[in-house]
C-alpha positions in Angstrom: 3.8 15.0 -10.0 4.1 18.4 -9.4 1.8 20.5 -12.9 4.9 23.1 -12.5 8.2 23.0 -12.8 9.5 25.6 -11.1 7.4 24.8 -7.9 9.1 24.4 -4.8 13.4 24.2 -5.5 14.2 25.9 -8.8 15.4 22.4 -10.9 17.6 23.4 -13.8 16.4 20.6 -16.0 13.2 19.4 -14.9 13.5 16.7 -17.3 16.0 14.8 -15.4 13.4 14.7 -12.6 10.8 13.2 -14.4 12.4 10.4 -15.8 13.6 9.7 -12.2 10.4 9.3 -10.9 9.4 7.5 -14.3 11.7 4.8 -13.9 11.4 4.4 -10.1 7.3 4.0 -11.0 7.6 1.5 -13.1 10.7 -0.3 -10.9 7.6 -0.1 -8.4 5.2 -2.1 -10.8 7.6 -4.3 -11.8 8.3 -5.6 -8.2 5.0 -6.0 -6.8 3.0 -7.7 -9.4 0.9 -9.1 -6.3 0.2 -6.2 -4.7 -1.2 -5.2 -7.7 -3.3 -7.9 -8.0 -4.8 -7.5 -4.5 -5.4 -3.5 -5.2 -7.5 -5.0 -8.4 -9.1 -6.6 -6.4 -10.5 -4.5 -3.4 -11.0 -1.6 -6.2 -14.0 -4.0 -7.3 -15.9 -3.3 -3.8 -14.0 -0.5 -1.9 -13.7 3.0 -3.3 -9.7 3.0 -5.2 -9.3 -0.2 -2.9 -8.7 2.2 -0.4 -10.7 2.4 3.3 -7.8 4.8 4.7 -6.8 7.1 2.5 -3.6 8.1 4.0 -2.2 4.6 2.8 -3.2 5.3 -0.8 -0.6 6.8 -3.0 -0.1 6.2 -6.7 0.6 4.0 -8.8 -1.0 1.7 -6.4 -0.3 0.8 -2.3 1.7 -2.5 -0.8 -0.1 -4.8 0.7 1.5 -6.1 3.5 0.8 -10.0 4.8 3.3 -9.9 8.2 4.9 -7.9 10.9 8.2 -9.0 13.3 9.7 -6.7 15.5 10.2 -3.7 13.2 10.0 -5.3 10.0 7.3 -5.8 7.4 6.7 -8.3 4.9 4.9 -7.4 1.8 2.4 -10.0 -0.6 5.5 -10.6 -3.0 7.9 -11.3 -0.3 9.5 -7.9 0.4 10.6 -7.3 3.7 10.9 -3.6 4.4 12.4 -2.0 8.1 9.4 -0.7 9.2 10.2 3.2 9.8 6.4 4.7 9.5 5.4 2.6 13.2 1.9 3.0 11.7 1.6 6.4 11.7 2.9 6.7 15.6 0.3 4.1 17.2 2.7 1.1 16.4 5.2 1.9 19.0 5.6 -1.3 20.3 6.6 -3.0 16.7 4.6 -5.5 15.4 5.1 -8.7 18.0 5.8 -7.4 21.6 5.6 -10.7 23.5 4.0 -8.6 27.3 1.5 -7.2 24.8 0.7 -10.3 22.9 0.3 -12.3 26.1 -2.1 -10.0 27.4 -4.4 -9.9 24.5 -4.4 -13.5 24.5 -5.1 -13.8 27.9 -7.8 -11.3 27.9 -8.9 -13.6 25.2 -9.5 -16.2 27.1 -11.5 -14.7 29.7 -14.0 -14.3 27.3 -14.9 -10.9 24.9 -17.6 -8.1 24.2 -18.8 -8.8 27.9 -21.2 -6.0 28.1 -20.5 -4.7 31.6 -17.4 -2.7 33.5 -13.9 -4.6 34.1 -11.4 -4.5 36.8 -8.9 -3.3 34.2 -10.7 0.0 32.5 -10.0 1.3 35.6 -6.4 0.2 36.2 -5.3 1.4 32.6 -7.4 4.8 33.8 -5.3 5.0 37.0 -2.1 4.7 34.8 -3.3 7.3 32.6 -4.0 10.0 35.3 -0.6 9.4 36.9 1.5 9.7 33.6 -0.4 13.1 32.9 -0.8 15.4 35.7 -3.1 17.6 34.0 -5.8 14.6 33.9 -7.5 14.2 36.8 -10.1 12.4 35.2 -10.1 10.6 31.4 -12.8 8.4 29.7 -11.9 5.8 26.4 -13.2 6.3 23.0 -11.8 4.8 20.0 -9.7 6.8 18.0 -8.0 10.2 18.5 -10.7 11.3 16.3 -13.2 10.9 18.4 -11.2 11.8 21.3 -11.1 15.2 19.7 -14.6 15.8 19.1 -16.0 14.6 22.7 -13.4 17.5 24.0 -14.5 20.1 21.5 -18.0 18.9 22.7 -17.3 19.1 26.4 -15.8 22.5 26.1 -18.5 23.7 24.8 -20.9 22.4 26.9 -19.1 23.9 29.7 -17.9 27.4 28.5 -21.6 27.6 26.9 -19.6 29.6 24.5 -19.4 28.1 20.6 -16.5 28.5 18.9 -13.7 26.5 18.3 -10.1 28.4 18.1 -7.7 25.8 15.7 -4.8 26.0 13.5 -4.4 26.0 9.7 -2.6 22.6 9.2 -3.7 20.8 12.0 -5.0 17.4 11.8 -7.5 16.3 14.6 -8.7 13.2 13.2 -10.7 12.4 9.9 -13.4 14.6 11.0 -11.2 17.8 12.1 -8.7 18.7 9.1 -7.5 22.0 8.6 -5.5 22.9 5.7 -5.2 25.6 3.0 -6.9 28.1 5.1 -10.0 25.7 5.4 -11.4 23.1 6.4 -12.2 19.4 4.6 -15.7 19.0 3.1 -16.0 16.4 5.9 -15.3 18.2 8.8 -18.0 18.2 11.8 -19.9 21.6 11.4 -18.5 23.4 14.5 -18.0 27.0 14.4 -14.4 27.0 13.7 -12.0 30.0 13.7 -8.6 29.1 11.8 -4.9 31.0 13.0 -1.4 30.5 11.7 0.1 28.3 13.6 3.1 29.5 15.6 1.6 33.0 14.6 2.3 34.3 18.3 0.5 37.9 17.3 -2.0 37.4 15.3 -3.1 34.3 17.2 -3.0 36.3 20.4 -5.2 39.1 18.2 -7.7 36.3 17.5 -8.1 35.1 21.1 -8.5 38.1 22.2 -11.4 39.2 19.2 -13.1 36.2 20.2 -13.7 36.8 24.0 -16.8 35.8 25.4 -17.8 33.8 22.3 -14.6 31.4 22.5 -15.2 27.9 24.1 -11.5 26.4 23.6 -8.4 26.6 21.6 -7.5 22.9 20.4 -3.2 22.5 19.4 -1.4 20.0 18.7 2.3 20.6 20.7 3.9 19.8 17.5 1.8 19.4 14.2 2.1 15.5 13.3 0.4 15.4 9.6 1.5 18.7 8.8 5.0 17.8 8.8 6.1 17.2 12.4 6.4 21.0 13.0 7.0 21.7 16.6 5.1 24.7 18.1 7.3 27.4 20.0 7.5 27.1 23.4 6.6 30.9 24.1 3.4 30.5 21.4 1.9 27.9 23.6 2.4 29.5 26.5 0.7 32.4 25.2 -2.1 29.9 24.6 -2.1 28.9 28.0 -2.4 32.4 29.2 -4.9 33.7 26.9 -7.0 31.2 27.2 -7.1 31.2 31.1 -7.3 35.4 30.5 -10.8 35.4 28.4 -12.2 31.9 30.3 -11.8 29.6 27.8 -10.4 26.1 27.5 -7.0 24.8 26.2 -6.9 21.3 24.9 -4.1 19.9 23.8 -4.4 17.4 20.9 -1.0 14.8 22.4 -2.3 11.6 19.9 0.9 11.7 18.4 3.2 13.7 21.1 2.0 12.1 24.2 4.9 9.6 23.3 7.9 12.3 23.7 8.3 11.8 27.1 6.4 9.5 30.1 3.8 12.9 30.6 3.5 14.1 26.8 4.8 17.4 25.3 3.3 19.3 28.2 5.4 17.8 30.7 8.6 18.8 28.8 6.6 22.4 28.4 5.5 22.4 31.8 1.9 23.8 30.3 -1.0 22.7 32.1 -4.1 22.0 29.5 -7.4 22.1 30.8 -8.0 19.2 28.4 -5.9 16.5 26.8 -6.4 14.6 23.8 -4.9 10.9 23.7 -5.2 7.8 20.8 -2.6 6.2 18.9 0.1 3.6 20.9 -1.6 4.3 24.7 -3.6 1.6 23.9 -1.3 -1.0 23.0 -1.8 -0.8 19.4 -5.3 -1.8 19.5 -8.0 0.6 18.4 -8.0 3.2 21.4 -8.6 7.4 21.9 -8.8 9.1 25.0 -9.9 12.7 26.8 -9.8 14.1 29.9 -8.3 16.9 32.7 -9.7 18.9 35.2 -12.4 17.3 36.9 -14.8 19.9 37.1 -14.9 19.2 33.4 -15.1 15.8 33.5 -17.3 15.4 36.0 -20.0 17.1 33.6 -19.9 13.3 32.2 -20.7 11.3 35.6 -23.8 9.3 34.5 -24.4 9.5 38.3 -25.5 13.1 38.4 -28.4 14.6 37.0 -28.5 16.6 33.9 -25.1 14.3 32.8 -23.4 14.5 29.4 -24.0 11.3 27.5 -21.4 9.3 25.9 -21.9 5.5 24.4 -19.3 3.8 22.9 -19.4 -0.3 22.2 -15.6 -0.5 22.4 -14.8 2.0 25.2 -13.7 -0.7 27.4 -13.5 -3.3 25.6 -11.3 -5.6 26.8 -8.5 -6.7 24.3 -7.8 -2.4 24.7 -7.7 -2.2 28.1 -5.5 -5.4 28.9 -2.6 -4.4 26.0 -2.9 -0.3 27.3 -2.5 -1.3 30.9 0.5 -3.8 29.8 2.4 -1.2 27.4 2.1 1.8 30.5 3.4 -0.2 33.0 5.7 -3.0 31.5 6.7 -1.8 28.0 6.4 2.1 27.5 8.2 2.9 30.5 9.0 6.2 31.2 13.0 4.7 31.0 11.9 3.7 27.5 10.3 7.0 26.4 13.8 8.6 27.6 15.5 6.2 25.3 13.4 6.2 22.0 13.4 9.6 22.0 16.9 10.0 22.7 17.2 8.1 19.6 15.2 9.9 17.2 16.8 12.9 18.3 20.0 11.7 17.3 18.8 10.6 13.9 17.2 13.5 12.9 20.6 15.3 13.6 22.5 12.5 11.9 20.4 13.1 8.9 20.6 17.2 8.7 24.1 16.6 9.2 23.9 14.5 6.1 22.2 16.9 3.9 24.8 19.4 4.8 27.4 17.0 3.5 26.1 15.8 0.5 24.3 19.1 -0.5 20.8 17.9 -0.7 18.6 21.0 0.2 16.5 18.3 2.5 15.7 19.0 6.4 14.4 16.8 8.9 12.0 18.6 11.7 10.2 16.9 14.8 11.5 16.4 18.0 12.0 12.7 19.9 10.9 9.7 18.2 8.8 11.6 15.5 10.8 13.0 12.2 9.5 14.9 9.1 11.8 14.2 5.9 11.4 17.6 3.7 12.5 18.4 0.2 13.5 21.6 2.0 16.6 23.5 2.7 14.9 25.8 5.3 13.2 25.0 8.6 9.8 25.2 8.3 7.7 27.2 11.1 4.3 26.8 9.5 3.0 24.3 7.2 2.9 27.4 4.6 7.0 27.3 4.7 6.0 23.8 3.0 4.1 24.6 0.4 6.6 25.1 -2.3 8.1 21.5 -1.7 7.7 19.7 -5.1 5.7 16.6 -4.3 7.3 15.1 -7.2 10.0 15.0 -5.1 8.8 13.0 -2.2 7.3 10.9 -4.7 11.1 9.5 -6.1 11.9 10.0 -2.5 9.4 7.1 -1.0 9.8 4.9 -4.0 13.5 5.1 -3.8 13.3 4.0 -0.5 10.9 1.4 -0.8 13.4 -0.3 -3.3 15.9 -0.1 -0.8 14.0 -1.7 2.0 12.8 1.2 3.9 8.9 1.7 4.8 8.3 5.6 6.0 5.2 7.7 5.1 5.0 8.9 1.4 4.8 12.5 2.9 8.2 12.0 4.7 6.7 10.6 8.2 8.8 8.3 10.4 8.2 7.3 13.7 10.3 4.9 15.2 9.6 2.0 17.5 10.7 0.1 20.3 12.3 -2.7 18.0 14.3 0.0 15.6 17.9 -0.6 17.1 21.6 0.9 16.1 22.0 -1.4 13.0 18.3 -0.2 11.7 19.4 3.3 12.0 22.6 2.8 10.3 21.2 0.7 7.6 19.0 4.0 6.8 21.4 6.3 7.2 23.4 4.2 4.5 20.5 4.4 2.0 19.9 7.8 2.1 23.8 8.4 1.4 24.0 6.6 -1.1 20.6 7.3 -2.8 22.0 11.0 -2.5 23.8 10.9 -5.8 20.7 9.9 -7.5 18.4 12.7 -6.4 20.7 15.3 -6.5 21.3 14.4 -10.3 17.6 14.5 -10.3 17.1 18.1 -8.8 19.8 18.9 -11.5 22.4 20.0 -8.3 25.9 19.7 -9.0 27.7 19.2 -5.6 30.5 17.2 -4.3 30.3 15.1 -1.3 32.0 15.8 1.7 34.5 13.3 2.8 
């Protein structure tokens, strides 16, 4: 909860708040006796039970036992419309038959086989030909390490040092930017930090940096930040400034790759000079990817002297490579993208155009498939325009829902899947109507729905 009450919206009785969120904690504890017992239990030889911390959130995290479609099942029977699509990499629900049957049958031709397979460089091949701007791309594991092979390659071959991100920005658990600074954990790279969306002053910074400036690394829209979408004229600026003082652009599209069949930079039409991938592209197995011009890449050809090394166990392994190469070119369709994010769009509207009408001061930002639920009335621009949102408030937001059947990200995240249909979207749309009474007693707002 929020240590001040007049954080974020100004609540006339705070009070009323609090025993909101009170009641919905211990509805919470009451309902999940299981899942309680299970947290116990890890908590005896994981640190706070927890080996992700994003999942963790008080007074203790669901443990879930099964997925279907878009629907989860918790260890005391719940079952919850999944809305969260594990944090954008579950795109494809949670039992996609083409995906299934070609894990199984990459199964059966044996695993961990230690050598190259026929389809590391078919799911490559799809790759390149979704995103123009990668002419060549190698596997990793994560979008984390995605990011940090890029930052890597740029500098190796800018031979310039530092790193040009954005205060906010999430790059993986290793390259966290928030407050002004970065996480304790964060690689040791020499990092310059500018406002996002800060068209002048970012421009300024670019220019400062000059000789010494191996690549600016942006995510098209910040994901963890609150899905805020970067303006169009900022990034191209990026794109010029960068090419201007012979530095690299990489664009971090983990999470916005899925807007359309070619990412956020096709919709742009921005050309990176590197591209950061992760998240569903692998078929919801563990997967990251980099790549672009193939000058750069090339610098990694084991074939050429002097070469870049990069190991990996599970580059290629196979259970990745045979669900990637089925969800590009039998279930992520660039038909599908279209769709999905056709839908999201038209949920995010349906819910601002809720807000209006039941005077919650809530937005939803994003664009496509990916939504960010704020205690808000304003648009944020920045992740500083979020600041001032009471977290309080998404608290008795995310347990509300939870009660009601509805699994999103405690910080407001949804990203919906292939499976989420009309009657899924209507079922939420429902909730949050009629949970709107509730919270606007509890933000001590005295407004009258519109008919």
């Amino acid at each position: 909860m929020s240590s001040d009450p007049t954080a974020g919206h100004k609540i006339p009785n705070y009070s009323a708040l609090e025993e909101a969120l009170v009641d919905a904690r211990q509805g919470f504890i009451d309902r999940n006796p299981e899942s309680l017992k299970l947290h116990g239990r890890a908590s005896q030889f994981l640190p706070g039970g927890n080996t992700r911390t994003v999942l963790y959130y008080d007074p203790f995290p669901l443990t879930f036992v099964s997925g279907e479609g878009c629907r989860l099942e918790d260890a005391d029977g719940h079952r919850y419309v999944d809305f969260l699509g594990e944090f954008t990499a579950g795109i494809f629900g949670h039992s996609d038959p083409v995906i299934r049957q070609a894990v199984v049958g990459a199964m059966g031709n044996g695993i961990n086989l230690g050598g190259h397979g026929p389809l590391e460089a078919r799911l490559a091949d799809l790759v390149c030909s979704r995103f123009p701007s990668i002419e060549r791309v190698r596997f990793a594991n994560s979008g984390t390490e995605a990011n940090l092979l890029a930052i890597a390659l740029a500098k190796a071959f800018t031979r310039r040092d530092k790193i040009l991100v954005f205060d906010g920005a999430y790059h993986g658990s290793l390259l966290t930017f928030g407050g002004g600074a970065g996480s304790p954990v964060n690689v040791p790279h020499h990092f310059v930090i500018a406002p996002f969306n800060g068209f002048e002053e970012t421009q300024k910074l670019i220019r400062q940096q000059g000789d010494d400036l191996a690549a600016v690394l942006v995510e098209p829209m910040q994901g963890s930040a609150g899905c805020i979408p970067g303006d169009p004229e900022f990034l191209s600026m990026l794109r010029s400034e960068t090419s201007a003082t012979g530095s690299l652009l990489i664009f971090d599209e983990v999470m916005t790759s899925r807007l359309a069949a070619g990412g956020r930079q096709q919709q742009l039409d921005i050309r990176p000079d590197l591209t950061t991938l992760g998240k569903y592209i692998g078929g919801g197995m563990s997967f990251g990817a980099f790549g672009g011009r193939s000058d750069i890449m090339d610098l990694f050809d084991p074939a050429r002297p002097g070469a870049l090394p990069h190991a990996g166990t599970f580059n290629n392994n196979v259970l990745t490579m045979a669900a990637g190469v089925a969800a590009l070119s039998e279930v992520y369709t660039p038909e599908a993208a279209q769709a999905l994010n056709a839908r999201g769009d038209a949920l995010r509207e349906a819910l601002n155009r809720l807000f209006r009408e039941t005077g919650l001061p809530f937005v939803a930002t994003g664009l496509g498939s990916l939504i960010g639920l704020h205690p808000t009335p304003d648009t944020p621009n920045s992740p500083a325009d979020l600041e001032a949102c009471d977290p309080a408030i998404r608290e008795l937001v995310f347990l509300d829902l939870l009660e009601d059947g509805v699994y999103l990200a405690r910080r407001g995240l949804i990203a919906l899947s292939l499976p989420i249909g009309d009657a899924e979207v209507d079922m939420f749309l429902d909730v949050m109507r009629a949970r709107s009474t509730r919270w606007r007693d509890a933000l001590g707002i005295e407004t009258t729905i519109a008919p």
